[in-house]
C-alpha positions as CSV (number, residue, x, y, z in Angstrom):
1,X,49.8,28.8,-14.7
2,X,49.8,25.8,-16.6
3,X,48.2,26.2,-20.8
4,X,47.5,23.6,-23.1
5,X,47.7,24.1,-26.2
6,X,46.3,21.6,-29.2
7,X,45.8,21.3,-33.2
8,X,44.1,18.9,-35.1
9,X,43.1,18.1,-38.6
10,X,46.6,18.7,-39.9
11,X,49.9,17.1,-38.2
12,X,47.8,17.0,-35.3
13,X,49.7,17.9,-32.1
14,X,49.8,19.4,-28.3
15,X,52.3,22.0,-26.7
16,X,52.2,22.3,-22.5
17,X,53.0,26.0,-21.4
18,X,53.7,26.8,-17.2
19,X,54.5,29.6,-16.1
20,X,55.7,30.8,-19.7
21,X,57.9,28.1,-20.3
22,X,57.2,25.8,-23.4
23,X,58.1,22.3,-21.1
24,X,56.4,19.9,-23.6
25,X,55.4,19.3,-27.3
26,X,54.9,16.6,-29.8
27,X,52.6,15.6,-32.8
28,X,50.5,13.0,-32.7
29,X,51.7,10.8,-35.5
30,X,54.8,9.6,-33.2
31,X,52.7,7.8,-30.8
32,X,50.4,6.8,-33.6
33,X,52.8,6.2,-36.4
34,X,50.0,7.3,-38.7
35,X,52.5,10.5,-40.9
36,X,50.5,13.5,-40.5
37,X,48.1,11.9,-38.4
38,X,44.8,14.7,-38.1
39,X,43.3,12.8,-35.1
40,X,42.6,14.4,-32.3
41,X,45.9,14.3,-30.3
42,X,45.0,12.4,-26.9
43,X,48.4,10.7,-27.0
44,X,50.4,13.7,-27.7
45,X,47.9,15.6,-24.8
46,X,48.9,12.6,-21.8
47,X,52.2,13.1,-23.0
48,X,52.3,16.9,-22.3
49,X,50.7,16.1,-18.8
50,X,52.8,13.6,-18.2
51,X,55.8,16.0,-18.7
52,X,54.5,18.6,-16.6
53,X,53.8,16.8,-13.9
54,X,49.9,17.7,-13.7
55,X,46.6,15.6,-14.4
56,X,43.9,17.5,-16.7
57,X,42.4,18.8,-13.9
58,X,45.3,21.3,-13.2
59,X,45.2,23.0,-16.4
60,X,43.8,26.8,-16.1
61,X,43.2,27.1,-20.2
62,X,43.0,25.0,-23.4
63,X,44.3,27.1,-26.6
64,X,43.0,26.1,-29.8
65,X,44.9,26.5,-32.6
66,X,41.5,27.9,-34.7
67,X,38.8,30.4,-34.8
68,X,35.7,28.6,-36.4
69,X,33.5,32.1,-35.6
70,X,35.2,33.9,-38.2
71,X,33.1,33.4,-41.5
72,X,31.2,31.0,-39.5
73,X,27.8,32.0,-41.3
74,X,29.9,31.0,-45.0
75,X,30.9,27.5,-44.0
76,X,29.6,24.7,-46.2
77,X,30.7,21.1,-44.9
78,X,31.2,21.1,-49.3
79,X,33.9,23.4,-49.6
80,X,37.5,21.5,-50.2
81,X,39.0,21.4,-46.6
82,X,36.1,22.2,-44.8
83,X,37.9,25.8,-44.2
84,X,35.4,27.3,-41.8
85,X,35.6,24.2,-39.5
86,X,32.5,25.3,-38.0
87,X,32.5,22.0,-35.9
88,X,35.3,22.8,-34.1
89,X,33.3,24.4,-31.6
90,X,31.7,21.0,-30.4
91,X,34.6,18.5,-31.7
92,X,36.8,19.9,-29.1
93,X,35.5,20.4,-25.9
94,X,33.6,16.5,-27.0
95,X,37.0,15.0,-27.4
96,X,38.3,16.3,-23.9
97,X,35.0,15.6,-22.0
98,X,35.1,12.0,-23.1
99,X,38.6,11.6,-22.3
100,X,39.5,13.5,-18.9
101,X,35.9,15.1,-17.9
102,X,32.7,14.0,-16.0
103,X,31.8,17.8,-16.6
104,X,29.9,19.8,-19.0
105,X,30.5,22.3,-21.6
106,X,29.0,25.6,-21.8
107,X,28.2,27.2,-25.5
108,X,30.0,29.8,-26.7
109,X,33.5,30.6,-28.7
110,X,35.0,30.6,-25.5
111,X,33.9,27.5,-24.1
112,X,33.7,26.7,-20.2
113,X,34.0,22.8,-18.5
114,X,32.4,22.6,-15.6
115,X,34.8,20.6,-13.9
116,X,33.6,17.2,-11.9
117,X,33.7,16.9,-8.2
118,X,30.9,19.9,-7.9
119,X,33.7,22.5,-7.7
120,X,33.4,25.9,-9.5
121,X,36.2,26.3,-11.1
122,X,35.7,26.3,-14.9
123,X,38.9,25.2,-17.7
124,X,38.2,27.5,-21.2
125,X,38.7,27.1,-24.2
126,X,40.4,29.8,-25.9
127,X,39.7,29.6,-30.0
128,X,42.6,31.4,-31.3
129,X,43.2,32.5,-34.9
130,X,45.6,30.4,-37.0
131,X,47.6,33.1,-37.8
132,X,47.5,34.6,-34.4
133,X,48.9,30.8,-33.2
134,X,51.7,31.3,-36.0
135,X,52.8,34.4,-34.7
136,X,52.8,34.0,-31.3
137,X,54.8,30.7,-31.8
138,X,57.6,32.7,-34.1
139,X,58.0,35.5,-32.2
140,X,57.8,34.5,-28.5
141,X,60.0,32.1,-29.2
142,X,62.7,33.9,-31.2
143,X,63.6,35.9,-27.9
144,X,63.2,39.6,-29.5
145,X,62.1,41.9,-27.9
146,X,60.5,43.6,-30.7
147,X,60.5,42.1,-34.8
148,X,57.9,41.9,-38.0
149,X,56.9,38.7,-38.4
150,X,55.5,37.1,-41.2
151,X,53.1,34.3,-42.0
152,X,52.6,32.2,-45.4
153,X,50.8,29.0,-45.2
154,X,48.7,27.6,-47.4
155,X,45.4,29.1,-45.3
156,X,44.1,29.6,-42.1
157,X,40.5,30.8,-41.5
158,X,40.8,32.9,-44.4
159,X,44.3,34.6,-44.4
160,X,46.9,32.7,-46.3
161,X,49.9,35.3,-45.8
162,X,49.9,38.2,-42.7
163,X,52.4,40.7,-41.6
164,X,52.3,41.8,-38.3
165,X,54.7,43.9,-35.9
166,X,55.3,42.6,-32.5
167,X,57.5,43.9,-29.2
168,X,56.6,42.8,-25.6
169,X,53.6,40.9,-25.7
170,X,51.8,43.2,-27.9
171,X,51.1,41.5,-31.4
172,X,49.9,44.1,-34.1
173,X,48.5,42.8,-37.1
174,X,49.1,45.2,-40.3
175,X,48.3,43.4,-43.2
176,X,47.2,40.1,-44.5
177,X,46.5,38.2,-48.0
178,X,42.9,36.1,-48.1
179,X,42.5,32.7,-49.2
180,X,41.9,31.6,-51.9
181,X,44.9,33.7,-53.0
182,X,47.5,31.1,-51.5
183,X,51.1,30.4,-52.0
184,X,51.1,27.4,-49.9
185,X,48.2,26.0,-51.9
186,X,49.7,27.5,-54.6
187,X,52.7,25.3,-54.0
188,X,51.1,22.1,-52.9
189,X,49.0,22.2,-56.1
190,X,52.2,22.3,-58.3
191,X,53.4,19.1,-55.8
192,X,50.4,17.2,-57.0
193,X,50.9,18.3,-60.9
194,X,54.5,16.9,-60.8
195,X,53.4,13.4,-59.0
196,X,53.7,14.0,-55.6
197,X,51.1,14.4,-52.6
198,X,49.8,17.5,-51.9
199,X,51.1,19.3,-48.1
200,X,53.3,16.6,-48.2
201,X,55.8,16.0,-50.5
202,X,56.4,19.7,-51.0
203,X,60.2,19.4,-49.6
204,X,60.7,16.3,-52.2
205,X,60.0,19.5,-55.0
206,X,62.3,21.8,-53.9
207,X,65.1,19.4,-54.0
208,X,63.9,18.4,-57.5
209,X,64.4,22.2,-58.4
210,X,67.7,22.1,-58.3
211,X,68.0,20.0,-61.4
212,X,66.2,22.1,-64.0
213,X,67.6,25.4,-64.8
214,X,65.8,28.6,-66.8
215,X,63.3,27.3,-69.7
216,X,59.9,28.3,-71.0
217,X,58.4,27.3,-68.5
218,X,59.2,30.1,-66.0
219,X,57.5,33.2,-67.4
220,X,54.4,31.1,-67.8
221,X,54.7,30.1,-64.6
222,X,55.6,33.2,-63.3
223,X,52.6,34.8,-65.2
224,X,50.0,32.9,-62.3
225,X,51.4,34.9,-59.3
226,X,51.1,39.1,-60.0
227,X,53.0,40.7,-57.3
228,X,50.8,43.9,-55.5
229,X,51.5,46.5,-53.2
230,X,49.6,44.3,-50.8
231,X,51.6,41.1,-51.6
232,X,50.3,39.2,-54.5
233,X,47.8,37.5,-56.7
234,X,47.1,34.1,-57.8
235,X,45.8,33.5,-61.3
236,X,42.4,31.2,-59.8
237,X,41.7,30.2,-63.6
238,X,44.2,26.9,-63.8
239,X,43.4,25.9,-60.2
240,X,40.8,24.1,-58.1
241,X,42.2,24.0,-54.9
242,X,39.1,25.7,-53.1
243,X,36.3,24.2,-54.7
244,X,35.6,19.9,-54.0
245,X,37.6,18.4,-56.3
246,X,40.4,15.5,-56.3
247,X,42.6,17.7,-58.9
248,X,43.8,20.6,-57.2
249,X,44.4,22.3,-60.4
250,X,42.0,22.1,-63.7
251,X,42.5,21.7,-67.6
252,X,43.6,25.3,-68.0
253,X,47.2,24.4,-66.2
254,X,47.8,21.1,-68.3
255,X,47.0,23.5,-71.6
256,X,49.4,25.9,-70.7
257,X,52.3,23.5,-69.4
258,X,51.3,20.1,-70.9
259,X,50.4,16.8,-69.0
260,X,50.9,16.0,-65.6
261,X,53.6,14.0,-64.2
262,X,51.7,10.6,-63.0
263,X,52.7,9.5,-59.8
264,X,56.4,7.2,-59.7
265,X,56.7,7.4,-63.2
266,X,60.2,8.7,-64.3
267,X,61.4,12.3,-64.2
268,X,62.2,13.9,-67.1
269,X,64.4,17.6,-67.6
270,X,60.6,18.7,-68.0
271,X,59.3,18.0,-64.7
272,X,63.0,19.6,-63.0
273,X,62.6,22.8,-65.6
274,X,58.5,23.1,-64.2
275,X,59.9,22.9,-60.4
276,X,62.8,24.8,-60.8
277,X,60.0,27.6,-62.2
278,X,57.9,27.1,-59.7
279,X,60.3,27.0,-57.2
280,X,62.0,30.3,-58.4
281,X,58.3,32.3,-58.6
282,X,57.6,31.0,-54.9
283,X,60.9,32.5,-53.7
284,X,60.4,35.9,-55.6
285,X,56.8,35.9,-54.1
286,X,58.3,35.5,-50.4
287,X,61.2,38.0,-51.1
288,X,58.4,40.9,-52.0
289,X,56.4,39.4,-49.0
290,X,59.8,40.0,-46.4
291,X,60.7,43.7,-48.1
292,X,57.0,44.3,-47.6
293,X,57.0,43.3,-43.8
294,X,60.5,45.6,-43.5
295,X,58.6,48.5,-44.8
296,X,55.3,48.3,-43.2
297,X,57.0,47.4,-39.6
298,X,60.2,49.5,-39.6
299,X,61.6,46.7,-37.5
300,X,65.3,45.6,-38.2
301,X,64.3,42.2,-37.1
302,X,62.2,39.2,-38.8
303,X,60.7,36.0,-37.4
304,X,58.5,33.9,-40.1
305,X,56.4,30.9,-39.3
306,X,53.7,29.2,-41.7
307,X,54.8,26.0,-43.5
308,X,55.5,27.6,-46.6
309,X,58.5,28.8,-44.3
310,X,60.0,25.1,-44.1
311,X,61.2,26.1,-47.9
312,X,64.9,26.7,-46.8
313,X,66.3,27.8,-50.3
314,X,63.8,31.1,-49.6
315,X,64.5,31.3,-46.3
316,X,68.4,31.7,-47.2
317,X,67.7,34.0,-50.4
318,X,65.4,36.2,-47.5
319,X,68.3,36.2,-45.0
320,X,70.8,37.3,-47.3
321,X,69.2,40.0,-49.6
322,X,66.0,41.5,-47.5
323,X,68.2,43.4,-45.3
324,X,66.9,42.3,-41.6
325,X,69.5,42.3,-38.8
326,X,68.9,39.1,-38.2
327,X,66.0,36.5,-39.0
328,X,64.2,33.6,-37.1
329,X,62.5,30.8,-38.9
330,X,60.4,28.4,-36.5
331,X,61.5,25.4,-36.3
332,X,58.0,23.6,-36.3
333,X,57.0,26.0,-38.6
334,X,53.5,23.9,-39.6
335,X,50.5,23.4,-38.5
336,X,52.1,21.0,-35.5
337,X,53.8,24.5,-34.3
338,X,50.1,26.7,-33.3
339,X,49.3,24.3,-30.5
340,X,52.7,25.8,-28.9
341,X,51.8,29.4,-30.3
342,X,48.3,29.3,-29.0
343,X,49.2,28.1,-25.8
344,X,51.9,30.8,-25.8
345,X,49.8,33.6,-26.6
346,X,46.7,32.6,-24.1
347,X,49.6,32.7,-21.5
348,X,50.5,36.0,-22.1
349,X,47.5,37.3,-22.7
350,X,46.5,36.0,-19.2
351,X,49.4,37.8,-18.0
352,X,52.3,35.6,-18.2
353,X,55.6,37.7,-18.6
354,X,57.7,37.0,-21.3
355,X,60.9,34.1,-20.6
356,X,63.8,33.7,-22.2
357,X,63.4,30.1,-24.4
358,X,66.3,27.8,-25.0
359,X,67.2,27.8,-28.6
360,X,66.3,23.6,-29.3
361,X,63.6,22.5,-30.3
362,X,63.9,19.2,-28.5
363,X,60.3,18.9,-26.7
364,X,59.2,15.3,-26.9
365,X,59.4,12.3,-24.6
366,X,63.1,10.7,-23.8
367,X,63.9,7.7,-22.5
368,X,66.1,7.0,-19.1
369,X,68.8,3.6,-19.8
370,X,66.9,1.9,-17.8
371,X,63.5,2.1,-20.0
372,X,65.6,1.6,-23.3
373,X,67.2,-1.7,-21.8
374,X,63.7,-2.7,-20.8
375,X,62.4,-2.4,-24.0
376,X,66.0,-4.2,-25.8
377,X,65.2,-6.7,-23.7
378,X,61.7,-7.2,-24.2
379,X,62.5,-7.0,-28.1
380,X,65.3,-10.2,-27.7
381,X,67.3,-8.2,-29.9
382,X,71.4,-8.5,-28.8
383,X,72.9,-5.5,-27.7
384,X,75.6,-4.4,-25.1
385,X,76.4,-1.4,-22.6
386,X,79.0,0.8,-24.1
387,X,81.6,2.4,-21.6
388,X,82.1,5.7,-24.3
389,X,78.9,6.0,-26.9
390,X,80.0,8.9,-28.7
391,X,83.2,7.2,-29.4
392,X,82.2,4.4,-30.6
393,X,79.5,6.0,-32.8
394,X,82.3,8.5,-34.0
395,X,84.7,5.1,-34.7
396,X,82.0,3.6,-37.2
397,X,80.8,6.6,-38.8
398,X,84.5,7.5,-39.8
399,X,85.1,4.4,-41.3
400,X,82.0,4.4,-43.2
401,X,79.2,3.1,-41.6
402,X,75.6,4.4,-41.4
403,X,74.3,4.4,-37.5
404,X,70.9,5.1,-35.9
405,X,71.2,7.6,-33.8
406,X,68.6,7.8,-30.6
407,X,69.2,10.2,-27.9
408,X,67.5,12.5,-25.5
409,X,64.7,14.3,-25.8
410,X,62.6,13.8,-29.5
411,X,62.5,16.5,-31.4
412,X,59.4,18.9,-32.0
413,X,59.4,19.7,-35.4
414,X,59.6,18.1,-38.9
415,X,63.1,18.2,-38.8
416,X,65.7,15.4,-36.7
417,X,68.7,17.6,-35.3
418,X,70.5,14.8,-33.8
419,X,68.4,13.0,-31.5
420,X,66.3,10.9,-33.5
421,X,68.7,10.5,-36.9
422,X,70.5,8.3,-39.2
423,X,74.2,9.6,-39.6
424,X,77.4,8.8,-41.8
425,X,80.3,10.6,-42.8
426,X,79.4,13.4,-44.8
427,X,83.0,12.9,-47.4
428,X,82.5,9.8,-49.1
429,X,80.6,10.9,-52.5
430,X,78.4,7.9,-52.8
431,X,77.0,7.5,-49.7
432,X,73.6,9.9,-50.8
433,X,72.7,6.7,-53.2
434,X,74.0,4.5,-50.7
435,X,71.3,6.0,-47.8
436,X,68.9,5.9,-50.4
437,X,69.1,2.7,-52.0
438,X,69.8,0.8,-48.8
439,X,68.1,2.7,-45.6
440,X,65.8,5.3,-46.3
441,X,64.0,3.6,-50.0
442,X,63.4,7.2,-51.5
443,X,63.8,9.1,-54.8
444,X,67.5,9.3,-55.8
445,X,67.2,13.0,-56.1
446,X,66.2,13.7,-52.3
447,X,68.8,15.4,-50.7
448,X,70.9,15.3,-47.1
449,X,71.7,17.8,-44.9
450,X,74.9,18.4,-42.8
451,X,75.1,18.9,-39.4
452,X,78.3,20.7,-38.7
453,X,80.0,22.6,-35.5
454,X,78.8,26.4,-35.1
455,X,82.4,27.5,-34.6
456,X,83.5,25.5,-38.0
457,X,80.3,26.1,-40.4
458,X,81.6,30.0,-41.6
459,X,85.1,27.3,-42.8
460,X,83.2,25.2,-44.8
461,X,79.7,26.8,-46.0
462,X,79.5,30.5,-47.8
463,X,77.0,33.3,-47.1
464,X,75.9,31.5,-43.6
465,X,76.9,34.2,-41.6
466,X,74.9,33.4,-38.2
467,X,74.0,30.1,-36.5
468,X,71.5,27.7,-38.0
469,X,70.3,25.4,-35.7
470,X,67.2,24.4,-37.2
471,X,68.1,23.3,-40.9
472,X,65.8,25.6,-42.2
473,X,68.6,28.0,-44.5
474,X,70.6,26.9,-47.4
475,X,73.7,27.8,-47.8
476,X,76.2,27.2,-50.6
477,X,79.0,24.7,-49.6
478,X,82.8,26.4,-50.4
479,X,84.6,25.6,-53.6
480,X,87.4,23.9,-51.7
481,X,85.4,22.2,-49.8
482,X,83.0,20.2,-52.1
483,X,84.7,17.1,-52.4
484,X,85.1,17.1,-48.4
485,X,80.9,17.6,-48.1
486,X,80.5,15.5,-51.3
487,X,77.5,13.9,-49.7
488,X,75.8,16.5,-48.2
489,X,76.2,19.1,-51.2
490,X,72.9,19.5,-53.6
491,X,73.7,19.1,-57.3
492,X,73.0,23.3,-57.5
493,X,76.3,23.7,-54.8
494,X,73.8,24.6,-52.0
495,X,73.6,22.2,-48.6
496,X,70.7,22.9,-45.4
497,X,73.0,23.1,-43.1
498,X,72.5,22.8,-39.7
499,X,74.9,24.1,-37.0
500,X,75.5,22.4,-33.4
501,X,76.8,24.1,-30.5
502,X,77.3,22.5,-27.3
503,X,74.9,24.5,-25.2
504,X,72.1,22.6,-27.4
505,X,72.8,19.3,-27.5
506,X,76.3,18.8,-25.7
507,X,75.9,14.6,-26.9
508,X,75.5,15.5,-30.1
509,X,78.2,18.1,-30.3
510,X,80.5,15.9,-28.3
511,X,79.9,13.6,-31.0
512,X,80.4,15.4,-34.5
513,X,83.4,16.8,-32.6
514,X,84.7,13.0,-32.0
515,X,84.3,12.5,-35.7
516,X,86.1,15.7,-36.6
517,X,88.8,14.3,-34.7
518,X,89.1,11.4,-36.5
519,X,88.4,12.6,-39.9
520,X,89.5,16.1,-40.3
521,X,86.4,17.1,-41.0
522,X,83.8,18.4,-37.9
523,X,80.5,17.6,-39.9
524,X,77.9,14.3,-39.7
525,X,75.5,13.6,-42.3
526,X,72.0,13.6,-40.7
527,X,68.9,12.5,-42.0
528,X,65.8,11.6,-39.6
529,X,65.3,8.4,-38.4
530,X,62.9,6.6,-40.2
531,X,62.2,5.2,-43.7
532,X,59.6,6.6,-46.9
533,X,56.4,7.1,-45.9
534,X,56.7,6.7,-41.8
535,X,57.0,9.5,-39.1
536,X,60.8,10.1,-37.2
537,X,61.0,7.4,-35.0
538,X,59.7,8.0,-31.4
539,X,60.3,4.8,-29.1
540,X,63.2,3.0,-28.3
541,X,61.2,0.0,-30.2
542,X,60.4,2.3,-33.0
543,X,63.7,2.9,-33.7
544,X,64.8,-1.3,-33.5
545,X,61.7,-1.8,-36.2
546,X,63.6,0.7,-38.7
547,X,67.2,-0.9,-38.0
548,X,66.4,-4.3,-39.0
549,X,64.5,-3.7,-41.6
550,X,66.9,-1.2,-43.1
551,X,70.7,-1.9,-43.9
552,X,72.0,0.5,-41.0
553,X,75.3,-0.8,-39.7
554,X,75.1,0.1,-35.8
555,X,72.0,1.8,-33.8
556,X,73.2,3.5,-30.3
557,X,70.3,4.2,-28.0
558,X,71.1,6.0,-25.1
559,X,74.4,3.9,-23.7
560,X,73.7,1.1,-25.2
561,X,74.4,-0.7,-29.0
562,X,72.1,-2.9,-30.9
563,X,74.0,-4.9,-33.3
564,X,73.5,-7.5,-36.3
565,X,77.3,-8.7,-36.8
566,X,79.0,-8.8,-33.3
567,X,81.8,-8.8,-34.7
568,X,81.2,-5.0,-36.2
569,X,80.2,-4.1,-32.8
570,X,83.2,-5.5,-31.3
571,X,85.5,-3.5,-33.8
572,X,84.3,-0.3,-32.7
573,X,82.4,-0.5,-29.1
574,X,83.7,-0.8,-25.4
575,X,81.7,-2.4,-23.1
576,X,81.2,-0.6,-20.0
């Protein structure tokens, strides 16, 4: 059986199901280059077909990632976001008849094609709830057999937070929170205060956190989110984020904190203290949130999904002190992440058992050698075959060079994990400016993550406890070790670590365990593969634009090295 699943409107994207098996996903903004591209994801879609070795005309169901009957009769095309996205219910079946169908579309919320060629077989479309999507996604994917799961996003119809309890392929919903009581808008609105763009530079606030400490501004801060029995309460006064309005917040907020931060202006200890705050009351509301999910469900397990749940400093705080067995955050936590759970919950609610998915999360298009030479050829850029790539790579990054790193499969969700990533060597304590200033042109204060051997990551990083193969938990780097990780340490002594084990990505691993070889120290600085404001690079050529435009040392593609100074590429690369 072969479901397709699709988003759109936010980090558009489209997820290819057969037979239970997740064989394909990607957003639409790596084809496009267009960062959280909302177009409707035809690229992403021929992709996914592509990859499965079908046409349109083989798949049995479409899964959308939204319900636009619920509320339907409230929706105003006014309201800030359009929540209701009533049109979804012609948009979608428009886009795909004008692409892959001579057919027509029957009305209803589950629509019918009537395929072309006279048959009379009809594809649906299945509207699923955004939530729904969310769960489906977390839990089928996390491989238990039975788990609570929680959701916190900024909204979806109208639920903004939902607990539900899950075994098989039974999904129980027990409780959830209504927008416009929101902590990812609550969050994104508290981005745009301190000078950043809303549901987007969310993860640029949470670093900033770490460099304001315990002030004035935290009770009055923590005075706008009332924790309930249910979950918790906004204080809708100082905010706009549901109404029309530019501002997601309103006079009342700038009253009780002071002006706003303007956009690229300097940071001040104010604007670190007002994260830090904000920061801290987010992770005390998902901290209730989590105990609340362990009472209601009784389950010793939890899988969480939503992309407040990309906020790795909770997710660690959650893992450590909730008291869940174990815990599974999503990897493509967002919005990009319900065209897989759609598609995944349509499957089994057609009947599809449940399969046992590989933990990656590496779902997008790869390249063979022989397309990457094409395209180093057809870019005249000079390059050689290399007789041992992860030796040479391991070679330059121990003596300190920064690398582009471009293997395999592209990864799925916001985060690179060693297939689409800059690396360096995690010791030397400058090299955070250095990536910075020279490669990736972003706020001084962003911090990198370490990728770091499964086996070896209890060694070097505290409270970890189980693998992290995402970079979606923080964990605090060892006292005798800081110097070592200099580079990949946050100023607060915590690092979002990712763990590699062979079984996942046995280049990678081969790699980081080349460099441990050579350095002492089994760990790679990763960041993803591209520069401020772009998506992670996708193509072969993608990734040549953000070499030589960057000051990266050495970028390995598949077997092969693109170089500036041959003579850097002699020092450390064999030919084969």
């Amino acid at each position: 059986m072969n479901i397709l699943g699709i988003n759109f409107s936010n980090d558009s994207a489209a997820s290819l199901v057969q037979n239970g098996h997740v064989v394909a996903a990607s957003q639409e903004e790596r084809f496009t280059r267009q960062k959280h591209d909302a177009s409707f994801p035809v690229r992403a879609i021929d992709y996914c077909l592509k990859a499965g070795g079908i046409r349109m005309d083989d798949v049995d169901e479409v899964a959308f990632f939204w319900n636009p009957g619920i509320h339907a009769e409230t929706y105003s095309r006014s309201s800030r976001d359009r929540r209701h996205h009533l049109e979804f219910l012609y948009d979608v079946p428009n886009a795909l008849l004008s692409r892959y169908f001579d057919g027509r579309a029957v009305e209803g919320v589950r629509q019918e094609f009537a395929l072309s060629g006279g048959g009379k077989r009809r594809l649906g479309i299945e509207y699923v709830t955004h939530h729904l999507a969310h769960v489906a996604a977390a839990f089928y994917r996390s491989n238990y057999e039975r788990a609570a799961v929680l959701i916190i996003d900024g909204y979806g119809e109208k639920s903004s937070a939902t607990i539900a309890r899950c075994h098989g392929t039974t999904i129980e919903p027990l409780r959830s929170i209504e927008f416009p009581h929101s902590l990812g808008s609550f969050y994104a609105a508290f981005t745009q205060y301190l000078g950043f763009k809303a549901n987007s530079g969310e993860g640029k606030v949470m670093g900033l956190a770490s460099y304001g400490g315990p002030s004035e501004y935290l009770e009055k801060i923590r005075k706008l989110v009332r924790l309930t029995e249910d979950g918790f309460e906004i204080d809708l006064n100082v905010f706009s984020y549901f109404v029309e309005r530019p501002r997601r917040y309103n006079q009342r907020l700038i009253d009780l904190l002071g002006p706003e931060r303007r956009p690229e202006s300097p940071l001040t200890q104010r604007d670190y203290d007002i994260a830090y705050a904000m920061q801290s009351v987010t992770e005390e509301a998902m901290l209730h949130l989590a105990r609340r999910a362990r009472e209601l469900t009784g389950e010793t397990k939890l899988c969480m999904a939503g992309g407040v749940v990309l906020n790795c400093v909770a997710n660690g705080r959650i893992l450590r002190e909730v008291g869940f067995e174990s815990c599974y955050f999503l990897p493509c936590a967002g919005d990009a992440g319900t065209s897989m759970g759609a598609a995944l919950y349509v499957a089994h609610k057609l009947g599809e058992p449940r399969v046992h998915h590989p933990d990656i999360d590496t779902l997008g298009p790869e390249y063979s050698n022989v397309a990457i030479e094409a395209e180093l050829q057809r870019g005249r850029v000079p390059y050689m075959a290399l007789a041992n790539t992860t030796e040479a790579a391991a070679a330059a990054i121990a003596d300190g060079r920064i690398i582009g790193w471009f293997q395999g499969r592209a990864e799925f969700g916001p985060r690179a994990l060693g297939n689409r990533s800059i690396l360096c060597d995690p010791r030397l304590p400058d090299m955070k400016d250095v990536l910075n200033a020279r490669v990736k042109f972003r706020e001084p204060f962003r911090p990198f993550a370490p990728s770091i051997l499964e086996e070896a990551s209890s060694t070097y990083f505290d409270d970890l406890g189980v693998p992290s193969p995402f970079m979606l938990v923080v964990s605090n780097t060892r006292p005798e070790h800081l110097e070592a990780l200099a580079s990949v340490t946050h100023v607060d002594g915590g690092a979002r670590v990712q763990t590699v084990n062979k079984a996942q990505s046995a280049r990678y691993y081969e790699l980081i365990s080349a460099v441990g070889r050579k350095t002492g120290v089994p760990c790679v600085l990763n960041t993803s593969f591209n520069i401020r404001g772009e998506p992670i690079v996708h193509s072969p050529s993608d990734a040549m634009k953000c070499y030589f435009t960057t000051d990266m040392d050495l970028l390995f593609v598949g077997d092969f090295v693109v170089y500036k100074d041959r003579a850097m590429a002699d020092r450390y690369c064999q030919p084969a």
